[in-house]
C-alpha positions in Angstrom: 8.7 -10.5 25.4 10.9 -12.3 22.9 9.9 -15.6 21.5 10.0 -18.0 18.9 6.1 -17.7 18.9 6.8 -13.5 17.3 8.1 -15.1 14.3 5.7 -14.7 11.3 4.9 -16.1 7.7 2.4 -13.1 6.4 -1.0 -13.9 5.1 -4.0 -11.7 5.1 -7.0 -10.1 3.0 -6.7 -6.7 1.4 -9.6 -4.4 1.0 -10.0 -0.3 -0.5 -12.4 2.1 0.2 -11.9 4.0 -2.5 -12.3 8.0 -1.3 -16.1 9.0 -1.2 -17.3 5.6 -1.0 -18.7 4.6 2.4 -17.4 0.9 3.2 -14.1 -0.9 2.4 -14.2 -3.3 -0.5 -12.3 -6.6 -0.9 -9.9 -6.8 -3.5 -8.9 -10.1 -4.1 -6.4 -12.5 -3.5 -3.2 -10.3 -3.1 0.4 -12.4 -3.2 2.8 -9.4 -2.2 2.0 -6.3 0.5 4.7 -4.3 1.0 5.6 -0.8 2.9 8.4 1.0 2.6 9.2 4.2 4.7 10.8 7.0 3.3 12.5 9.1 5.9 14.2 12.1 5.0 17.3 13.0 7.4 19.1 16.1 7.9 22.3 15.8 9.2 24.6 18.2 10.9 28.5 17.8 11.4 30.7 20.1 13.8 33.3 21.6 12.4 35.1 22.8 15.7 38.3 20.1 14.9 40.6 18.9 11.8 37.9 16.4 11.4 34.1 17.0 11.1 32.1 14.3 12.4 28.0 13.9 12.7 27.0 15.4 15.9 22.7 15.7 15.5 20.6 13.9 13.2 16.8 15.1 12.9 13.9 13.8 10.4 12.7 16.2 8.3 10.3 14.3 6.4 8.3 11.6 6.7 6.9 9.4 3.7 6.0 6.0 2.4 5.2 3.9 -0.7 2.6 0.8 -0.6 3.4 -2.0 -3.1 0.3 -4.4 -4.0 1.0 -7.6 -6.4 -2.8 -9.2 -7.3 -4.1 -12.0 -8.9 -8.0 -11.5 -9.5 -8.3 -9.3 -12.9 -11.6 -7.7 -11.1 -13.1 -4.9 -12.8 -12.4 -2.5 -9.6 -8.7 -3.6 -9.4 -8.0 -2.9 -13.7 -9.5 0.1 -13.1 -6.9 1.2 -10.3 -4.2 -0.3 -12.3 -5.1 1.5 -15.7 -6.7 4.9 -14.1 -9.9 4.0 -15.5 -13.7 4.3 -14.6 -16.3 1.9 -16.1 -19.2 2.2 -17.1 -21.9 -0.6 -18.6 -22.4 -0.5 -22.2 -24.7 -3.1 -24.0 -24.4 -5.1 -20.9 -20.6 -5.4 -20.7 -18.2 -3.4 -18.2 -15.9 -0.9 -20.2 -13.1 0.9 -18.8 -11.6 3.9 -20.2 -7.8 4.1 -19.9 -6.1 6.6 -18.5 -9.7 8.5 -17.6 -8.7 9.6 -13.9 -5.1 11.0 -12.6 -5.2 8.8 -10.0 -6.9 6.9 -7.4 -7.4 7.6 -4.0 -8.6 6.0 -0.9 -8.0 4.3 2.4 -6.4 0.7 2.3 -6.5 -1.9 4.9 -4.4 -5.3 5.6 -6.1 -7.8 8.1 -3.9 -10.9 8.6 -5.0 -13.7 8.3 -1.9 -15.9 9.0 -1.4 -18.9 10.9 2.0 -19.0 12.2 2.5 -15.3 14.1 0.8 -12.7 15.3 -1.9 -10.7 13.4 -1.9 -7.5 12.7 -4.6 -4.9 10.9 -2.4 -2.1 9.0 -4.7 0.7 8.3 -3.4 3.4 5.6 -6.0 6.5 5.9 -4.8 8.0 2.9 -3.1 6.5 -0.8 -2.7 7.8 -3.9 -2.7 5.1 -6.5 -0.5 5.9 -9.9 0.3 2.9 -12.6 4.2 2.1 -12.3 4.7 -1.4 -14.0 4.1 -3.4 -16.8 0.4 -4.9 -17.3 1.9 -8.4 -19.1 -1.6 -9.7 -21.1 0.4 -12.7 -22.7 2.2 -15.1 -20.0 2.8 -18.7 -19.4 2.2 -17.7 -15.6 -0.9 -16.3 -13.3 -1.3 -12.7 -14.3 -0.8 -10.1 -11.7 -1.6 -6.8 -11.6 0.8 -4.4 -9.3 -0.2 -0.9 -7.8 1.7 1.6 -6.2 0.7 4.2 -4.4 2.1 6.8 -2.2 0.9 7.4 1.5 0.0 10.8 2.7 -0.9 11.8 6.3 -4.1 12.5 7.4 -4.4 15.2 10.3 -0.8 14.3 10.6 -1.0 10.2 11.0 -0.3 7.9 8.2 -2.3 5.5 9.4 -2.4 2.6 12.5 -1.3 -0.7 13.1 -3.6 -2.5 15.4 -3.0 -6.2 17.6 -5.8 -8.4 16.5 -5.0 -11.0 19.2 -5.9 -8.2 22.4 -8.7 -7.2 20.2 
């Protein structure tokens, strides 16, 4: 039913289970979340008068891209954000660079928010690839962003799941 009450300022806590690993991990305070959809359309026109026009439209593939701005410089999230794995010399974390070809895993989104409904997105399946700038010099917080691309798992992409009938 329509109302005021659907209207929503998004707020929630991001976690990864990062493939092979048995539980979901939380990564942080995360200031931007964003899906896009990528749909793929094939179009067909008639050509049966002086002017084609569209007369079918069907989907022919089915994609989408998760966006992820963060603010706590954990270990686990560099490590996403550079392609790296760790490991503990002389005490101290190191990460090799560049050390994987990408990260994969499941990622969740429970809101959290107060004004609007709240939501779990589930994403079974993302591939994690570096695609912006790491700035280590700033007069602002420093984020780190991660992209990753979505892939279907025995054909669904993921769930999206009413926490307030829950």
């Amino acid at each position: 039913m329509a109302s005021i009450d659907n209207y929503t300022v998004g707020k929630g806590l991001v976690s990864f289970k990062k493939t092979g690993a048995t539980s979901f991990a939380d990564m942080g305070n995360c200031t931007e979340f964003e899906f896009t959809p990528e749909i793929e359309k094939l179009d067909h026109f008639s050509s049966r008068t002086g002017v084609r026009f569209k007369d079918k439209s069907v989907v022919i593939q089915k994609s989408g891209t998760l966006r992820l701005v963060l603010d706590e410089w954990t270990v686990d999230n560099l490590k996403m954000a550079v392609l790296g794995s760790s490991a503990v010399v002389s005490g101290a974390d190191v990460i090799q660079i560049f050390d994987q070809s990408s990260v994969s895993g499941a990622i969740k989104f429970t809101g959290t928010n107060d004004i609007g409904p709240k939501y779990e997105w589930l994403f079974h399946a993302v591939d994690f690839i570096p695609s912006s700038s790491i700035s280590l010099i700033s007069d602002e917080w420093g984020t780190l962003e991660l992209t990753g691309e979505c892939a279907a798992v025995s054909g669904s992409f993921g769930t999206i799941t009413d926490l307030e009938t829950v």
